[in-house]
C-alpha positions as CSV (number, residue, x, y, z in Angstrom):
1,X,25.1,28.1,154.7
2,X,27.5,31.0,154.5
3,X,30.6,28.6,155.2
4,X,29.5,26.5,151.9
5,X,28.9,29.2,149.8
6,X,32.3,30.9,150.8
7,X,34.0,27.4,150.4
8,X,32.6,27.2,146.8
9,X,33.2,30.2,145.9
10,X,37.3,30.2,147.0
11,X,37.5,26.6,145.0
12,X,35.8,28.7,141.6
13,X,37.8,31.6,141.9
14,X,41.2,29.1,142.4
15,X,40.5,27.2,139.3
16,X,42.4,28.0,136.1
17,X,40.0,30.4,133.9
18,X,41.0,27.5,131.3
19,X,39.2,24.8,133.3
20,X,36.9,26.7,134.0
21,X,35.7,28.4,130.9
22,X,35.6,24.3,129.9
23,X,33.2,23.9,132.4
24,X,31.1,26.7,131.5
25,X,31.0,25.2,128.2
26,X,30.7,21.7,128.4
27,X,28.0,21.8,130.8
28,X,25.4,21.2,128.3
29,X,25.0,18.1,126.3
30,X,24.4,19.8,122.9
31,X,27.8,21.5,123.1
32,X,29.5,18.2,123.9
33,X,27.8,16.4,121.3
34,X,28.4,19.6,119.1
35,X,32.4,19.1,119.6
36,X,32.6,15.1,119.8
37,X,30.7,15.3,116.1
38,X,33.2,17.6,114.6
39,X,36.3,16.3,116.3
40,X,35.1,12.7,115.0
41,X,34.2,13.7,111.4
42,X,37.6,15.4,111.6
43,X,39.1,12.1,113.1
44,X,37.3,9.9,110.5
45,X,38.3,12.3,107.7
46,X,42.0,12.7,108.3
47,X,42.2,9.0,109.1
48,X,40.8,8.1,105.6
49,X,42.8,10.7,103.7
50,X,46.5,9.3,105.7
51,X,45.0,5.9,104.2
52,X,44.9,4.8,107.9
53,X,41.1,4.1,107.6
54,X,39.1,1.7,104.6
55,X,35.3,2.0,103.9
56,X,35.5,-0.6,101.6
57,X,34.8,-3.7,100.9
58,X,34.7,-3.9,104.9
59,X,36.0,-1.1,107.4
60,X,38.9,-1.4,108.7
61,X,41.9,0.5,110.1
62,X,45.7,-0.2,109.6
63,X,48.6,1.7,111.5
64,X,51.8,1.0,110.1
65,X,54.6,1.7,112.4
66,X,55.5,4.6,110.0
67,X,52.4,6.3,110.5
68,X,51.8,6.5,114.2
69,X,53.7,9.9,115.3
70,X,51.2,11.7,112.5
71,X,48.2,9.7,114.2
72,X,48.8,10.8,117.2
73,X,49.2,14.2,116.1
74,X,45.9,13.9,114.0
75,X,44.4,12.1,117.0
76,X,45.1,15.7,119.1
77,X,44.3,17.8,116.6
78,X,40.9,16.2,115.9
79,X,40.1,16.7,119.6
80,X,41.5,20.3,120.0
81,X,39.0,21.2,116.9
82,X,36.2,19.9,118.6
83,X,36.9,21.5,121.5
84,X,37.7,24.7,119.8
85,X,34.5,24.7,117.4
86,X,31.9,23.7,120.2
87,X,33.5,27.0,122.3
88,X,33.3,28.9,119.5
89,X,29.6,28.0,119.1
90,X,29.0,28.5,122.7
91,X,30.6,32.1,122.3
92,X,28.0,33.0,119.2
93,X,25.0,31.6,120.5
94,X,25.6,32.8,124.1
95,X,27.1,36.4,124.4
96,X,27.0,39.2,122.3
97,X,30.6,39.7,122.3
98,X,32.7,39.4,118.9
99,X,35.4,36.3,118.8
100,X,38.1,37.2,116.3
101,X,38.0,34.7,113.4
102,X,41.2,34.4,113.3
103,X,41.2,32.6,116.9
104,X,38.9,29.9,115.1
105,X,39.6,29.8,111.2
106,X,43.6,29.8,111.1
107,X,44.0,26.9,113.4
108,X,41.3,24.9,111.9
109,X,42.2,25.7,108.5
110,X,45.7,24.6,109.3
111,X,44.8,21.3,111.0
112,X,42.4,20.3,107.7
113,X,45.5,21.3,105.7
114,X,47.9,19.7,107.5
115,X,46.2,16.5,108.2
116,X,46.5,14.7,105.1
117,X,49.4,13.1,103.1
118,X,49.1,15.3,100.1
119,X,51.4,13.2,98.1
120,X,50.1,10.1,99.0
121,X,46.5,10.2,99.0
122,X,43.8,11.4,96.1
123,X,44.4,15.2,97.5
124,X,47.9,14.9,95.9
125,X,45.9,13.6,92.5
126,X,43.6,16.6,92.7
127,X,46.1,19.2,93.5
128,X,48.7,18.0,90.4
129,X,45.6,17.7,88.2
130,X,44.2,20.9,89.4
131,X,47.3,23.6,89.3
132,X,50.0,21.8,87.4
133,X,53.2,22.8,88.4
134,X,52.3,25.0,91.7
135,X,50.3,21.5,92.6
136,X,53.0,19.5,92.5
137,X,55.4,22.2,94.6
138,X,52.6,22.0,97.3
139,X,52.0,18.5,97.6
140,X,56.0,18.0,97.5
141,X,55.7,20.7,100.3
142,X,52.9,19.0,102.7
143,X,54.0,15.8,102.5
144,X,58.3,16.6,103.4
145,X,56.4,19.1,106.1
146,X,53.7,17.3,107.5
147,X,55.0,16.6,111.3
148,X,56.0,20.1,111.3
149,X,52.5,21.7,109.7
150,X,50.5,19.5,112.4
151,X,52.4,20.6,115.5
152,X,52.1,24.2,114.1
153,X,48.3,23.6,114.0
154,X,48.0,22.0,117.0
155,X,50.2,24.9,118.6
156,X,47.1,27.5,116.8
157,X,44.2,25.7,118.6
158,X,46.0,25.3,121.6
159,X,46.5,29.7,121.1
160,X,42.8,29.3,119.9
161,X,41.6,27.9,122.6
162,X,43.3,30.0,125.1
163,X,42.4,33.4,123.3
164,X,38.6,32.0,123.5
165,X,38.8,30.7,127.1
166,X,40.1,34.1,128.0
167,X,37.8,36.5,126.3
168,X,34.6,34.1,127.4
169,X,36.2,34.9,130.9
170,X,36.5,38.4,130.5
171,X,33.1,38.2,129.1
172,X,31.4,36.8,132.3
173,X,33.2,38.3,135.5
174,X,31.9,37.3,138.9
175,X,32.3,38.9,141.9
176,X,31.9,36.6,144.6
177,X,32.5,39.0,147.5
178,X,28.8,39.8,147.2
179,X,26.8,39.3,150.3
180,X,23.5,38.0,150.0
């Protein structure tokens, strides 16, 4: 009984504090459903804005060849932010210690910014319509930036997640050199 528990115990404290903060997470339904929900909405909403994805008159989905580096990127992005917001949920609900918003709101403000053509979609319409002159300067700016803006904001989630996985392990230390 001792063997096992010491066997367990030496695979836990082994495993990257980024796996398994993961696993501390994601061991409940309601926080996976919590982050496939927002990294689909995400997906679903920067797949319609890149024109990749049509509601109507039937849905369906087109991937010109010109378009699949920035889907891919999307694609990552979308699952990084689900990942990120369903930690981030954990870390409210669960422990009484403060995240730092920035580890949460400049990433996923960056990947909502980043995600969509703002030149070629009805963002690009808005902002023109909206601002006038600095409109058009920022929709010139996303569009001849866009690869570049979504690897930067894939880059702050991945920083995101780590700052999160860190300070939820910091959070919850175990010392498994206790004898029972």
């Amino acid at each position: 009984m001792d063997r096992d528990r010491e066997n367990t115990s030496s695979k836990t404290s082994r495993s990257s504090p980024f796996i398994l903060s993961f696993k501390i997470v994601f061991s409940k339904w309601s926080y996976i459903l919590i982050a496939f929900l927002t990294g689909f909405t995400f997906w679903i909403a920067s797949s319609t804005l890149d024109q990749l994805l049509y509601f109507t008159p039937i849905v369906f989905f087109y991937l010109p060849e010109d378009a699949i580096v920035g889907f891919i990127l999307a694609t990552i992005t979308s699952i990084l932010l689900g990942i990120v917001v369903g930690m981030n949920i954990y870390i409210f609900k669960n422990t009484k210690m403060k995240i730092k918003t920035g580890s949460f709101f400049s990433g996923s403000s960056l990947a909502v910014l980043s995600s969509t053509c703002a030149s070629c979609s009805s963002l690009g319409f808005f902002l023109v319509s909206i601002l006038g002159a600095a409109g058009i300067t920022a929709s010139t700016f996303l569009s001849n930036y866009q690869i570049p803006l979504r690897l930067l904001s894939i880059g702050l989630l991945a920083w995101a997640y780590y700052s999160v996985s860190r300070e939820l392990m910091k959070s919850c230390r175990i010392n498994h050199n206790l004898e029972y």
